[in-house]
Backbone of each chain as ProteinMPNN parsed JSONL, in Angstrom:
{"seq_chain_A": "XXXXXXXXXXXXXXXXXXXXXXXXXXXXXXXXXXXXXXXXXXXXXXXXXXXXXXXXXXXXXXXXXXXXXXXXXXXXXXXXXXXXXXXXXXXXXXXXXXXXXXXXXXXXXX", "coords_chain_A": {"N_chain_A": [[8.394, 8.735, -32.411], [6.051, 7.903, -31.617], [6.011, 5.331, -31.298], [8.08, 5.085, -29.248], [7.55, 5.929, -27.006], [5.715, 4.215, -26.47], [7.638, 1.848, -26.199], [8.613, 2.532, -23.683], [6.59, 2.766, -22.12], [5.61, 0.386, -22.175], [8.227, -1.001, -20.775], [8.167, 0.575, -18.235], [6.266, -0.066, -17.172], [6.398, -2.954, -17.195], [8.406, -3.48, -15.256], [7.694, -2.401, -12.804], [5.66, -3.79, -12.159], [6.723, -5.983, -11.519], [7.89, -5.632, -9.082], [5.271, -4.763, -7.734], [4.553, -7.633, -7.728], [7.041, -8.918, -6.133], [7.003, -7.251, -3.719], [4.268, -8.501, -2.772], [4.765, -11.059, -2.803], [6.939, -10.525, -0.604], [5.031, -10.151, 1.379], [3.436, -12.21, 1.916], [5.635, -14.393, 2.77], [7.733, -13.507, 4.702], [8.578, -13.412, 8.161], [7.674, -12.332, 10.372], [5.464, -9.381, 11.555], [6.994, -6.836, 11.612], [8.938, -7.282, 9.446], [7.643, -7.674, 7.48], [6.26, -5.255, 7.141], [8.323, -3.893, 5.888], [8.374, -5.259, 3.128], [5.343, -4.733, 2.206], [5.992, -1.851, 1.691], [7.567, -2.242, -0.384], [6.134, -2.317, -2.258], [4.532, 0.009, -2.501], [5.895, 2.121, -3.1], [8.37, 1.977, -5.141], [6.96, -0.126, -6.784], [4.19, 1.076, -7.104], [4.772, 3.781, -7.869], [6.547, 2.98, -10.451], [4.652, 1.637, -12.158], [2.357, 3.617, -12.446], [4.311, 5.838, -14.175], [4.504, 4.627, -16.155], [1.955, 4.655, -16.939], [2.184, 7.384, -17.789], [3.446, 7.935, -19.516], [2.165, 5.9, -21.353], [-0.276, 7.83, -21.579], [0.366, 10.39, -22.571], [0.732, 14.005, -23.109], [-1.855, 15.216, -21.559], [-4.645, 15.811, -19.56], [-4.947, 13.079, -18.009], [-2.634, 12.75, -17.338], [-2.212, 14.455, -15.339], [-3.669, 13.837, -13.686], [-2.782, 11.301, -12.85], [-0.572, 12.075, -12.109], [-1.104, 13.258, -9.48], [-2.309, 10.938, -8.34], [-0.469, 9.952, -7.688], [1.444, 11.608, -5.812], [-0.472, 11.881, -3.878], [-0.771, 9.371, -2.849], [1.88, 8.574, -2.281], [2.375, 10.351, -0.362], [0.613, 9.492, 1.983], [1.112, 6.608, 2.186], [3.509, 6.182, 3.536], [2.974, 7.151, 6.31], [0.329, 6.188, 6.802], [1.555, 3.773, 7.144], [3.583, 4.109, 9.008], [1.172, 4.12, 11.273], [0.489, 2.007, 11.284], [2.643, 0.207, 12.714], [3.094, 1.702, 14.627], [0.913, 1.36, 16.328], [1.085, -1.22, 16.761], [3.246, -1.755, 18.019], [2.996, -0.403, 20.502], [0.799, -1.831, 21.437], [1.929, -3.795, 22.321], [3.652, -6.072, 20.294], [6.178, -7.275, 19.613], [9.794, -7.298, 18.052], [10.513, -10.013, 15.703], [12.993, -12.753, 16.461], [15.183, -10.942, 18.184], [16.744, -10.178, 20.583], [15.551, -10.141, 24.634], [17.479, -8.36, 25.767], [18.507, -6.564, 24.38], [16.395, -4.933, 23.706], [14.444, -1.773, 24.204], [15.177, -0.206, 28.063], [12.38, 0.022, 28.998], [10.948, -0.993, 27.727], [10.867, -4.222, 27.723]], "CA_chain_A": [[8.199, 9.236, -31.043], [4.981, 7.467, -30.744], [7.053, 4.087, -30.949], [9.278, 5.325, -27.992], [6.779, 6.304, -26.145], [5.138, 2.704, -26.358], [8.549, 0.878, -25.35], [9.103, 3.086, -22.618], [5.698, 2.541, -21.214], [6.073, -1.364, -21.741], [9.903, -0.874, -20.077], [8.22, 1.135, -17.058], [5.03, -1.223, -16.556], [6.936, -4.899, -16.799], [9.522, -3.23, -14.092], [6.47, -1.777, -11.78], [5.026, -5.528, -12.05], [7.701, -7.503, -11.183], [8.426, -5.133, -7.994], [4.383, -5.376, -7.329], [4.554, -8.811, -7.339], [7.911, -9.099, -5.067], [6.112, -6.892, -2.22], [3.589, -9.113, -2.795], [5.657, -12.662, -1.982], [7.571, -11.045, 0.55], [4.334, -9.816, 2.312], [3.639, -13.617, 2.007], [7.169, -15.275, 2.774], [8.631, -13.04, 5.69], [8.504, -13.92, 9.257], [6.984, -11.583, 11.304], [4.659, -7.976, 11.426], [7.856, -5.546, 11.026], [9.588, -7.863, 8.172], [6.092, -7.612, 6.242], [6.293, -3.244, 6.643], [9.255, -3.488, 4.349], [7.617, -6.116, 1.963], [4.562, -3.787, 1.671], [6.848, -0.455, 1.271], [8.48, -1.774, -2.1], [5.292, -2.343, -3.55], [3.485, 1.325, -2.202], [6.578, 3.276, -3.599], [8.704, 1.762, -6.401], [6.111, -0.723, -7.599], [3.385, 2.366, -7.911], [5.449, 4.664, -8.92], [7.427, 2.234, -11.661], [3.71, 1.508, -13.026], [2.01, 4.672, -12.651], [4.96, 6.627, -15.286], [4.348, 3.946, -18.004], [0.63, 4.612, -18.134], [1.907, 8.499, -18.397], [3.77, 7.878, -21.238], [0.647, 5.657, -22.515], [-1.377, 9.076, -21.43], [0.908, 11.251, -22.851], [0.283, 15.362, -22.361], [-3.266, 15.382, -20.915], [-5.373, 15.814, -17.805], [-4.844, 12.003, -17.697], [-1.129, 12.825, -17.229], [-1.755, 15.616, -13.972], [-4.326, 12.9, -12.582], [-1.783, 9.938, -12.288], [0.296, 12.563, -10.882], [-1.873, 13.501, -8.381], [-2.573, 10.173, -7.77], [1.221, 9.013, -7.097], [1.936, 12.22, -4.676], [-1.065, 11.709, -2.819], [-0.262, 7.619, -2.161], [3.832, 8.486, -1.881], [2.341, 10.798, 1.328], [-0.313, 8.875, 2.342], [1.379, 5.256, 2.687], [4.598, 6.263, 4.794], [2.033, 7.657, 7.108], [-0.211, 4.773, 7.164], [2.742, 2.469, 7.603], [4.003, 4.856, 10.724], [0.242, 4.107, 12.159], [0.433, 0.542, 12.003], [3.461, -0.062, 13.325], [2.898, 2.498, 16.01], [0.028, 0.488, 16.895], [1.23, -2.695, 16.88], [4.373, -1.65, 19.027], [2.218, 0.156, 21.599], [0.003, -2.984, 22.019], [3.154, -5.084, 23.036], [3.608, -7.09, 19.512], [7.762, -7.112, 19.391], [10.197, -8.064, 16.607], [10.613, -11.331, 15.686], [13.927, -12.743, 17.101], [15.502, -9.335, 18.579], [16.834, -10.725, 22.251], [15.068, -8.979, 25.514], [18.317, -7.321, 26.546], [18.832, -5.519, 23.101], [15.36, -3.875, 23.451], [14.903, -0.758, 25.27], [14.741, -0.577, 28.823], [10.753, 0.097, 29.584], [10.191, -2.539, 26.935], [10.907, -5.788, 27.897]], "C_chain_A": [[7.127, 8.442, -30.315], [5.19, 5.797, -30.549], [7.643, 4.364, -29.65], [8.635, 5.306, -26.724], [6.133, 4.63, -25.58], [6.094, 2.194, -25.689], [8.851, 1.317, -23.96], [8.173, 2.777, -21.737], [5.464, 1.272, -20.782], [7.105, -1.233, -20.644], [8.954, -0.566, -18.265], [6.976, -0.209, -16.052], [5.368, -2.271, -16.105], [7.701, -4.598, -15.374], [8.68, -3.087, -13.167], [5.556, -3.339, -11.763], [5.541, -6.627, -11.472], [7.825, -6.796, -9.516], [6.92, -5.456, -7.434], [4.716, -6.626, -6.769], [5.712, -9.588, -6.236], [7.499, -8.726, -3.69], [5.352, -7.727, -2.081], [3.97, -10.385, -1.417], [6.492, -12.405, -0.65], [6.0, -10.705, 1.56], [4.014, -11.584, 2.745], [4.017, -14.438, 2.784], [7.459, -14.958, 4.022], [7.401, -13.161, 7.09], [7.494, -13.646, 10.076], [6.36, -10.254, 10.588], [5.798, -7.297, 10.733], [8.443, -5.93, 10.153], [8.736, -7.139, 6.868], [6.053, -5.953, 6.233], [7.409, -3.452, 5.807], [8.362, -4.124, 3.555], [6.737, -5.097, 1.906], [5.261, -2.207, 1.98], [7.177, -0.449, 0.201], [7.44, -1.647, -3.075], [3.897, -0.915, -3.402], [4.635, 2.288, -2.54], [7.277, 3.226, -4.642], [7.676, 1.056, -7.282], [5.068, 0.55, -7.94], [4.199, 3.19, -8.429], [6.014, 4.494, -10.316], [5.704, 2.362, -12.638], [2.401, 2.735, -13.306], [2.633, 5.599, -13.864], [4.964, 6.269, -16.073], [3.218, 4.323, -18.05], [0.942, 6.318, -18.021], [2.436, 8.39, -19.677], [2.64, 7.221, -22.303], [-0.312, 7.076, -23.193], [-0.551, 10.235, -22.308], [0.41, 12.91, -22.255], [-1.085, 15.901, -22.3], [-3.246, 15.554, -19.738], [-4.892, 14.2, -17.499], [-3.746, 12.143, -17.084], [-1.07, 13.598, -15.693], [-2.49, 14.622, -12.4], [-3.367, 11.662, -12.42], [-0.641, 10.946, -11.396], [-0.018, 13.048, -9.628], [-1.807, 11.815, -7.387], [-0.897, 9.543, -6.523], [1.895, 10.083, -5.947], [1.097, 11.848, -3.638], [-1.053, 10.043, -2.046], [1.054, 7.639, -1.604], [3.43, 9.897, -0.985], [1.476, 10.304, 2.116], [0.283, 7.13, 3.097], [2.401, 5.471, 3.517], [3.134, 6.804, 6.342], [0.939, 6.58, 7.848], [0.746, 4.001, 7.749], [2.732, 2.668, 8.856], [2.612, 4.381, 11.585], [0.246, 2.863, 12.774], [1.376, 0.133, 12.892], [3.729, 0.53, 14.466], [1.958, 1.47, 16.829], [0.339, -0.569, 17.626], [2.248, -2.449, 18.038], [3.82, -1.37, 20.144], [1.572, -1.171, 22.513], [0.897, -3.562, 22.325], [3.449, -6.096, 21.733], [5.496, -6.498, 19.755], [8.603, -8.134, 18.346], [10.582, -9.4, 16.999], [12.391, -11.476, 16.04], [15.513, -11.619, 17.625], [15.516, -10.494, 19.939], [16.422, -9.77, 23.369], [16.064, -7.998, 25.492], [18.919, -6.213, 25.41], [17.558, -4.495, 22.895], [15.474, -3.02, 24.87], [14.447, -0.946, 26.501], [13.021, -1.528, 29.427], [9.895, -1.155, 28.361], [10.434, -3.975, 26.862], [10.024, -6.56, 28.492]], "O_chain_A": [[7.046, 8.235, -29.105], [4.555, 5.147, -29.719], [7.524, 3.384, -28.913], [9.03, 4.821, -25.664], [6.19, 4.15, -24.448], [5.813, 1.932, -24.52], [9.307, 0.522, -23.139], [8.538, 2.49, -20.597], [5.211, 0.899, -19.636], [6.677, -1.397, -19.501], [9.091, -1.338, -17.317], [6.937, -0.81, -14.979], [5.002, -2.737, -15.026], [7.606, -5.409, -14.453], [8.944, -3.945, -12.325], [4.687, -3.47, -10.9], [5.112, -7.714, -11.086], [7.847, -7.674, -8.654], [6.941, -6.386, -6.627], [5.091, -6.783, -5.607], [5.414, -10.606, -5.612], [7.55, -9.471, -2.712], [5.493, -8.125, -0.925], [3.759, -10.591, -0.222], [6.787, -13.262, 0.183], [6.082, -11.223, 2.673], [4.384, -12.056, 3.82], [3.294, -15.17, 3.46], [7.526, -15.934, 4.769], [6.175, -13.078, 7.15], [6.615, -14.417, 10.462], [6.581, -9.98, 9.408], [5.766, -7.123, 9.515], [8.836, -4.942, 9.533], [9.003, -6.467, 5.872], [5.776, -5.435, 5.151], [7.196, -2.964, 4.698], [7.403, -3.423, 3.232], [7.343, -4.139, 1.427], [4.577, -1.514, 2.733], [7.268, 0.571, -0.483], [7.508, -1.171, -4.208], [2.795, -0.863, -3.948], [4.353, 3.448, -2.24], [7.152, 4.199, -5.386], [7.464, 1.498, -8.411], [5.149, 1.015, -9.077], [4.263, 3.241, -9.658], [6.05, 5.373, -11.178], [5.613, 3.075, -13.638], [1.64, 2.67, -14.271], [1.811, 6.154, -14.592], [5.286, 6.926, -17.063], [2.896, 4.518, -19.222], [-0.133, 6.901, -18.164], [1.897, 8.723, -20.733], [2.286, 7.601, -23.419], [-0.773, 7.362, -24.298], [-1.332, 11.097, -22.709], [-0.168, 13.045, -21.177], [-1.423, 16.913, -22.914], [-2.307, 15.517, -18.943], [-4.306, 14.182, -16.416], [-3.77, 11.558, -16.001], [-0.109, 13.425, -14.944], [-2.272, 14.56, -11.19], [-3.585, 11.113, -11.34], [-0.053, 10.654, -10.354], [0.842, 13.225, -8.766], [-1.422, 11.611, -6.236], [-0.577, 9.092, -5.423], [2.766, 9.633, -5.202], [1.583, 11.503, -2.561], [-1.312, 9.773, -0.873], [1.401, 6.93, -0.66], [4.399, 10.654, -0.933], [1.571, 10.781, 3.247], [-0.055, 6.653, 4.18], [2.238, 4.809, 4.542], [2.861, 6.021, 7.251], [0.8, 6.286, 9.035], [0.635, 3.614, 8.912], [2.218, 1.965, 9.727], [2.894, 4.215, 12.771], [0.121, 2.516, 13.948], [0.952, -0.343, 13.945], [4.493, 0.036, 15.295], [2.323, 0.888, 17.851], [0.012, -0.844, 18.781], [1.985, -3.04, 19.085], [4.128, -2.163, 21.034], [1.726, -1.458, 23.7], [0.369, -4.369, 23.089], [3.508, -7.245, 22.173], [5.798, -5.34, 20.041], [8.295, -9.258, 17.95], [10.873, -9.85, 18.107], [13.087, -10.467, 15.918], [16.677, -11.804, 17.27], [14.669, -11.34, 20.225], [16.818, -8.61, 23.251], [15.742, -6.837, 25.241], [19.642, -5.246, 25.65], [17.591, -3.506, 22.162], [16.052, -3.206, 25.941], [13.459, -1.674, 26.6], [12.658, -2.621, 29.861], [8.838, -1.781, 28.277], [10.152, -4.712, 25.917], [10.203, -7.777, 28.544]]}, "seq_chain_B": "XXXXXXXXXXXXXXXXXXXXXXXXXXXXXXXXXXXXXXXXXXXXXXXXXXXXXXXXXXXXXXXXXXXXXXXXXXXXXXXXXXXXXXXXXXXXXXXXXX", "coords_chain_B": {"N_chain_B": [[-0.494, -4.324, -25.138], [1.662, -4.775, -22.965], [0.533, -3.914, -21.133], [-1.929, -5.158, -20.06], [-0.373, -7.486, -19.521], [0.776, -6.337, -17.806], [-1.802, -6.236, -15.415], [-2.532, -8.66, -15.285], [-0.04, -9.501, -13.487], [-0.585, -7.835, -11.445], [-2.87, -8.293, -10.257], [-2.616, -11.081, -9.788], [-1.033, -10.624, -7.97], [-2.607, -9.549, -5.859], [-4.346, -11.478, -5.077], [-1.914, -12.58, -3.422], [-1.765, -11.291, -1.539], [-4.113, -11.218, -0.777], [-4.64, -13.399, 0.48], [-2.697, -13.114, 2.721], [-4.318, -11.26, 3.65], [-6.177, -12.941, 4.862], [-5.183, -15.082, 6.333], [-3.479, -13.882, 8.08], [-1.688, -13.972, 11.053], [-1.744, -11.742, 13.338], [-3.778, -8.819, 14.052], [-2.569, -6.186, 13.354], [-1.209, -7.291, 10.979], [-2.991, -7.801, 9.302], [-4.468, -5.441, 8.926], [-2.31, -4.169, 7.625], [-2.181, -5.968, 5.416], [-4.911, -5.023, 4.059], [-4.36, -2.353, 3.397], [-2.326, -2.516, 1.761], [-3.617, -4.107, -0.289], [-5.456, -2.291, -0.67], [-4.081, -0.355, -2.302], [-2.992, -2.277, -4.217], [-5.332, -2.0, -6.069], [-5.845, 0.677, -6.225], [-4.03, 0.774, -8.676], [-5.058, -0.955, -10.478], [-7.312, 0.201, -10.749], [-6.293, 2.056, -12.632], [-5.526, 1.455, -14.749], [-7.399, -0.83, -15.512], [-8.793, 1.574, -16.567], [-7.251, 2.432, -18.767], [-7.398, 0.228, -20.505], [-9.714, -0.634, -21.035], [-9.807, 1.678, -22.675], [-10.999, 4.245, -21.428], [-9.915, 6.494, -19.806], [-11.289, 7.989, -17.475], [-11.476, 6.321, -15.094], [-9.466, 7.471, -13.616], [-10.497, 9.335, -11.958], [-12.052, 7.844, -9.626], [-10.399, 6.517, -8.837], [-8.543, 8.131, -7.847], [-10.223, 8.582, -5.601], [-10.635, 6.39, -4.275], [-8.086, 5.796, -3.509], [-7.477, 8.185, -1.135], [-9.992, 7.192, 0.179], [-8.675, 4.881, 1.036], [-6.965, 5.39, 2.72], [-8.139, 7.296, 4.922], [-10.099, 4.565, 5.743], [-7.765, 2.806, 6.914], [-6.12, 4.335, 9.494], [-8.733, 4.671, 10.637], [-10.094, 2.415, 11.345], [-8.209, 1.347, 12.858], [-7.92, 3.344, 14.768], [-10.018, 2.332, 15.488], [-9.885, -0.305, 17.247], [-8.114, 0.811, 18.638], [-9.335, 2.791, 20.752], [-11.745, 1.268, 20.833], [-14.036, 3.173, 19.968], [-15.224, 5.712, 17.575], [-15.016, 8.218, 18.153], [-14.721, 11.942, 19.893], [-11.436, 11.35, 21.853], [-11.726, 10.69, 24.906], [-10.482, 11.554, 28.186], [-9.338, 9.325, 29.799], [-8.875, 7.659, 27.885], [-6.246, 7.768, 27.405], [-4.891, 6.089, 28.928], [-3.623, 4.395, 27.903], [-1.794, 5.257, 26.073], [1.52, 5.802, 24.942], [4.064, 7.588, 26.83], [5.797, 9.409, 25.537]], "CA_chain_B": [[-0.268, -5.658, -24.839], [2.189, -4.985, -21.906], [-0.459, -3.638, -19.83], [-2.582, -6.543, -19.924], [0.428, -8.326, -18.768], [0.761, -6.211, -16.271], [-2.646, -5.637, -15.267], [-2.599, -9.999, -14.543], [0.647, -9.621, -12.664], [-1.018, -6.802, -10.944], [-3.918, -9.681, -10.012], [-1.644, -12.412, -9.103], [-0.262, -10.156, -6.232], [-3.534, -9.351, -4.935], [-4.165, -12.802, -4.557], [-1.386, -13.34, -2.337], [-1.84, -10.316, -0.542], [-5.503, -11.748, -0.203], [-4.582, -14.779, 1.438], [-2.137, -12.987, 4.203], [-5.004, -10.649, 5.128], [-7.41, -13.547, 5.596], [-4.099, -15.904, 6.948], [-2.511, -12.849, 9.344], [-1.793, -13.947, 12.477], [-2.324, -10.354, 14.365], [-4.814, -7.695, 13.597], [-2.003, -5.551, 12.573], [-0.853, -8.004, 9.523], [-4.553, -7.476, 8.319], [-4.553, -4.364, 8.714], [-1.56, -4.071, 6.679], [-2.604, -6.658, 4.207], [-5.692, -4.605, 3.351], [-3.779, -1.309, 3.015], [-1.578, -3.095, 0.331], [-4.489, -4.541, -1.237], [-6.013, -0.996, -1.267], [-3.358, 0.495, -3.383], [-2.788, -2.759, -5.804], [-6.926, -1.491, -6.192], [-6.066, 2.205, -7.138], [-3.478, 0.357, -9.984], [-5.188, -2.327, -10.899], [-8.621, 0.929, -11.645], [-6.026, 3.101, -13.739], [-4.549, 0.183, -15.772], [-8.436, -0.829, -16.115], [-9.141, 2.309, -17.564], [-6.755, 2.481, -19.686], [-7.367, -1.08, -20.837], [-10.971, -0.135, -21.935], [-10.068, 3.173, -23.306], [-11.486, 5.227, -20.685], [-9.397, 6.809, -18.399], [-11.998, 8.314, -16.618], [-11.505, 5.629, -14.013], [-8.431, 7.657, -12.992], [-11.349, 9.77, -11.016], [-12.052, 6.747, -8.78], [-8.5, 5.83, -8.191], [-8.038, 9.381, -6.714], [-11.161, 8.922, -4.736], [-10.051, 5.178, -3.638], [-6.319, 6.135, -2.387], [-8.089, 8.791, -0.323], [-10.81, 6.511, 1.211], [-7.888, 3.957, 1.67], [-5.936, 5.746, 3.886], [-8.703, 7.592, 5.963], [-10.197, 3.679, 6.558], [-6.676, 2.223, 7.87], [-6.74, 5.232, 10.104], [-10.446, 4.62, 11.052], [-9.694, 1.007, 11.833], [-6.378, 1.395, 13.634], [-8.273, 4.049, 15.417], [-11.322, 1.521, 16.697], [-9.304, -1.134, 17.718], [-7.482, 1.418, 20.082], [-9.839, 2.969, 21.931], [-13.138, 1.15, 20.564], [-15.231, 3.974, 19.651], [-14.6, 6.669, 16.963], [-15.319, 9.82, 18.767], [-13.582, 12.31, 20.563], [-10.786, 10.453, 23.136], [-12.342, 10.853, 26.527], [-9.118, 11.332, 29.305], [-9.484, 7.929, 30.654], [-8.488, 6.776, 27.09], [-5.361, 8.783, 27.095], [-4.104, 5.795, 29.746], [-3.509, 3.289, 27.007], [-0.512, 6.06, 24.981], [3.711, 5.524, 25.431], [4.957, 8.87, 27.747], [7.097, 10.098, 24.065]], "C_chain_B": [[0.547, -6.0, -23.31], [1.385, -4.586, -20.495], [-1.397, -4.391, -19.507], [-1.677, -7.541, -19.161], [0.507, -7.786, -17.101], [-0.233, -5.928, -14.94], [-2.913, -7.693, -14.478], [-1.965, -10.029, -13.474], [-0.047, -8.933, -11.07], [-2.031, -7.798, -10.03], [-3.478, -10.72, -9.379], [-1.059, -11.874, -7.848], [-1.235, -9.977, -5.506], [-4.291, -10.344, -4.778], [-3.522, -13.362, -3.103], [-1.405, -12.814, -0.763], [-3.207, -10.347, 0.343], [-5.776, -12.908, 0.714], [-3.32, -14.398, 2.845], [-3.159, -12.102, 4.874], [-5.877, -11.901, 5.784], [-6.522, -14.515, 6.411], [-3.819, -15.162, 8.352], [-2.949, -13.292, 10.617], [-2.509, -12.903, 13.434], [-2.973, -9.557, 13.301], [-4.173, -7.098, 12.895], [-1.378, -6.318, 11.454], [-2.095, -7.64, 8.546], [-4.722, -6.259, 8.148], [-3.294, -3.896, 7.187], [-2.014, -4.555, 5.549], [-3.531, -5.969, 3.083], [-5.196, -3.375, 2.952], [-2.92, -1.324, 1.932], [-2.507, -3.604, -0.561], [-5.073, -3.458, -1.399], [-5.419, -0.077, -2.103], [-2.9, -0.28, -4.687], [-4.571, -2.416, -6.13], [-6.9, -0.211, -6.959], [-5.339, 1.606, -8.436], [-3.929, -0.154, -10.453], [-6.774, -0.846, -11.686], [-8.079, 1.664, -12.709], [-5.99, 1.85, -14.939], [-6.241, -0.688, -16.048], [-8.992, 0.2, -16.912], [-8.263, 2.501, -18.474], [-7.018, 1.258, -20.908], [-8.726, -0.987, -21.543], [-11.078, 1.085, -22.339], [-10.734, 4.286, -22.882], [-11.006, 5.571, -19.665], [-9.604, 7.701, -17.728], [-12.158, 8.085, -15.362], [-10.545, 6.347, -12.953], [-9.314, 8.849, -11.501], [-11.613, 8.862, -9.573], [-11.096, 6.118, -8.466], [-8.274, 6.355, -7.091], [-8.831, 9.003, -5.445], [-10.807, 7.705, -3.686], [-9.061, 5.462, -2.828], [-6.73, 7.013, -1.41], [-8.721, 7.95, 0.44], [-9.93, 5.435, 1.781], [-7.255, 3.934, 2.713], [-6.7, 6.32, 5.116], [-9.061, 5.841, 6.574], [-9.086, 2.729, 7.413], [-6.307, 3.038, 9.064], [-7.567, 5.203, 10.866], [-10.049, 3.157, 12.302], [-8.876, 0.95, 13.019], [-6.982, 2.154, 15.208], [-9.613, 3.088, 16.763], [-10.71, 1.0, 17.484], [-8.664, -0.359, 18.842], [-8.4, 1.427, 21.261], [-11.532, 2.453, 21.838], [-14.339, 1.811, 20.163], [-14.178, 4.965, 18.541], [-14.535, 7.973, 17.234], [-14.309, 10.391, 19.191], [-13.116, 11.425, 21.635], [-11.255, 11.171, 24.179], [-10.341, 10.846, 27.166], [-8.757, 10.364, 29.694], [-8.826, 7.489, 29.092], [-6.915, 6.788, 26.903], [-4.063, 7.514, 28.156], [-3.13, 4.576, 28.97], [-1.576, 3.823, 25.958], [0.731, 5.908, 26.124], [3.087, 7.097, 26.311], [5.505, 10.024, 26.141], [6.054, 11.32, 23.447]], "O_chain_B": [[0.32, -6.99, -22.615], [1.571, -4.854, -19.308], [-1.769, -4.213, -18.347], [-2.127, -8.307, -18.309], [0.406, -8.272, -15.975], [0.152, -5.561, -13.829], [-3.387, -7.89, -13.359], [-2.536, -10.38, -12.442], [0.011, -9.432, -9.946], [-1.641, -7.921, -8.869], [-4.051, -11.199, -8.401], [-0.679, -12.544, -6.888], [-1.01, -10.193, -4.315], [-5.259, -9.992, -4.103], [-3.984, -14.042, -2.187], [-1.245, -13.278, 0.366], [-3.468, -9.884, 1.453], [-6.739, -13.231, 1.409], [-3.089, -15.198, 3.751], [-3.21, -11.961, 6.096], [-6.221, -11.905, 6.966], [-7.148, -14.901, 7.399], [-3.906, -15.689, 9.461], [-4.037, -13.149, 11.174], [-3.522, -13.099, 14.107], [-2.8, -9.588, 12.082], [-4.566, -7.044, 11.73], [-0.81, -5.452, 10.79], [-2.085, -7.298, 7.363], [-5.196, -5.923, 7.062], [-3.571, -3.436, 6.08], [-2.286, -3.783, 4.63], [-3.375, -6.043, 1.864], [-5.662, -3.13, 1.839], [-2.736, -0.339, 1.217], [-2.178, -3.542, -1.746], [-5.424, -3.396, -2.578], [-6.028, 0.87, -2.6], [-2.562, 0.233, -5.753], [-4.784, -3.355, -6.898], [-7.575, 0.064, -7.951], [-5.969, 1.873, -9.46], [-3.352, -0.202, -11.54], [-7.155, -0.932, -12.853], [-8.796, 2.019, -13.645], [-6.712, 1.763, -15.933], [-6.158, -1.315, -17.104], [-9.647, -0.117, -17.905], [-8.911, 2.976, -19.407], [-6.812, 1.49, -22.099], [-8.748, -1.313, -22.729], [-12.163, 1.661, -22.42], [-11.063, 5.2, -23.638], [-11.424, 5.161, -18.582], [-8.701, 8.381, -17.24], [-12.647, 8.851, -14.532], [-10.605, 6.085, -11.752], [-8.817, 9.058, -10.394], [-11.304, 9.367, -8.494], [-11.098, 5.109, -7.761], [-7.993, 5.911, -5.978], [-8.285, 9.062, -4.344], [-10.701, 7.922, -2.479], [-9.117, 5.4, -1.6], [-6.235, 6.584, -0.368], [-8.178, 7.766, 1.53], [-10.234, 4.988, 2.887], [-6.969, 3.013, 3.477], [-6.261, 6.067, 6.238], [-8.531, 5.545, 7.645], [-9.421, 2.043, 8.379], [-6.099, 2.241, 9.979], [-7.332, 5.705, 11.965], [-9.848, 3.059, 13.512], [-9.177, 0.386, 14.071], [-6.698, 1.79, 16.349], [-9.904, 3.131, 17.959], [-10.708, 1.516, 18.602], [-8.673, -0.858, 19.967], [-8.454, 0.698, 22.251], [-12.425, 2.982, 22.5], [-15.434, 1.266, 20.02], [-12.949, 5.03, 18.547], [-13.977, 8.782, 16.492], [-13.177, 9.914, 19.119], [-13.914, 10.786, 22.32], [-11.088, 12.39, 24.203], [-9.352, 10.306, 26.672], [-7.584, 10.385, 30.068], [-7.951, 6.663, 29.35], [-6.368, 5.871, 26.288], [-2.855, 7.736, 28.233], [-2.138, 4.027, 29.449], [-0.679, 3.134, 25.473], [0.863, 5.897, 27.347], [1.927, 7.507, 26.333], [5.445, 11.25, 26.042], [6.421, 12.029, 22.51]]}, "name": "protein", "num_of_chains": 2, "seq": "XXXXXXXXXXXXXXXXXXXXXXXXXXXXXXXXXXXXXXXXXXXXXXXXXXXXXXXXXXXXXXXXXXXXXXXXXXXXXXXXXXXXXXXXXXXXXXXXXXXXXXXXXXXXXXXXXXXXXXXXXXXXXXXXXXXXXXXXXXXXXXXXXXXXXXXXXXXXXXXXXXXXXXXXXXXXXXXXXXXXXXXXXXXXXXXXXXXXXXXXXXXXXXXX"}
């Protein structure tokens, strides 16, 4: 069991690493502001979450186990929220998506 | 052993994520940038405590993801209307109609 437990937490960690590191490159790689809110979305909800459930299985049934879960509800309501601010922001101030043609955006915003 | 691996990978992204906040064209890329670098920060303190056998750290994770999100918030908030206080009426001219 305490074998299983190990591969599973390897299994969940390498997967939650590789998705990290993809948000990462696209935050990087991609074009513009609203490209880059997806790129940092995969790595504030599958990447934490993927690497947060391997270190419960590391943690097994402890307090360690209620505090990573704490931790992963209060970030998976916390970062959609954040996100919504920036991008509120940024839209407000006049930043607009990267090649999107005037006459496809809404009236009062062109 | 796999958490060491992933505890580099974990490192190698906040690297890159370190070079678009200090790169980012607009305010809001940085802003972003650091809000992604503030949560590979809460992973990167559990996956340290675990890594030295004390996952005590998971205290300061909690406390981190909290202070992360009030300062993007905070920030987001200066840059609007320049001050942190209550919005005066006059600031109120700057918001959409919606």
């Amino acid at each position: 069991m305490s074998l299983l437990a190990a591969i599973l937490a390897g299994m969940f960690l390498a997967a939650g690493a590789i998705f990290v590191l993809i948000g990462s490159f696209g935050l990087w790689r991609l074009p513009d502001f609203y490209t880059r809110l997806h790129a940092a979305g995969i790595t504030d909800t599958l990447g934490l979450s993927l690497m947060l459930v391997g270190m419960m299985f590391l943690g097994g049934w402890t307090l360690v186990t209620v505090k990573l879960v704490f931790i992963m509800l209060l970030i998976l309501l916390t970062s959609p929220t954040a996100t919504h601010a920036v991008a509120n922001a940024a839209y407000t101030v006049g930043l607009r998506p990267f090649g999107v043609p005037p006459e496809d955006l809404a009236e009062k915003d062109r | 052993m796999m958490l060491a691996a992933a505890t580099v990978g974990l490192l190698v992204a906040m690297l890159i994520v370190l070079a678009r906040a200090i790169a980012g064209p607009s305010l809001y890329d940085r802003v972003l940038a650091v809000n992604s670098f503030g949560t590979k920060i809460v992973l990167l303190l559990a996956a340290m405590g675990f890594l030295s056998g004390r996952p005590d750290f998971l205290d300061i994770a909690l406390l981190y993801a909290l202070i992360n999100f009030i300062g993007t918030l905070a920030v987001l908030k200066f840059f609007r209307y320049r001050h942190l206080g209550v919005a005066s009426p006059s600031d109120g001219k700057a918001e959409t109609t919606r």
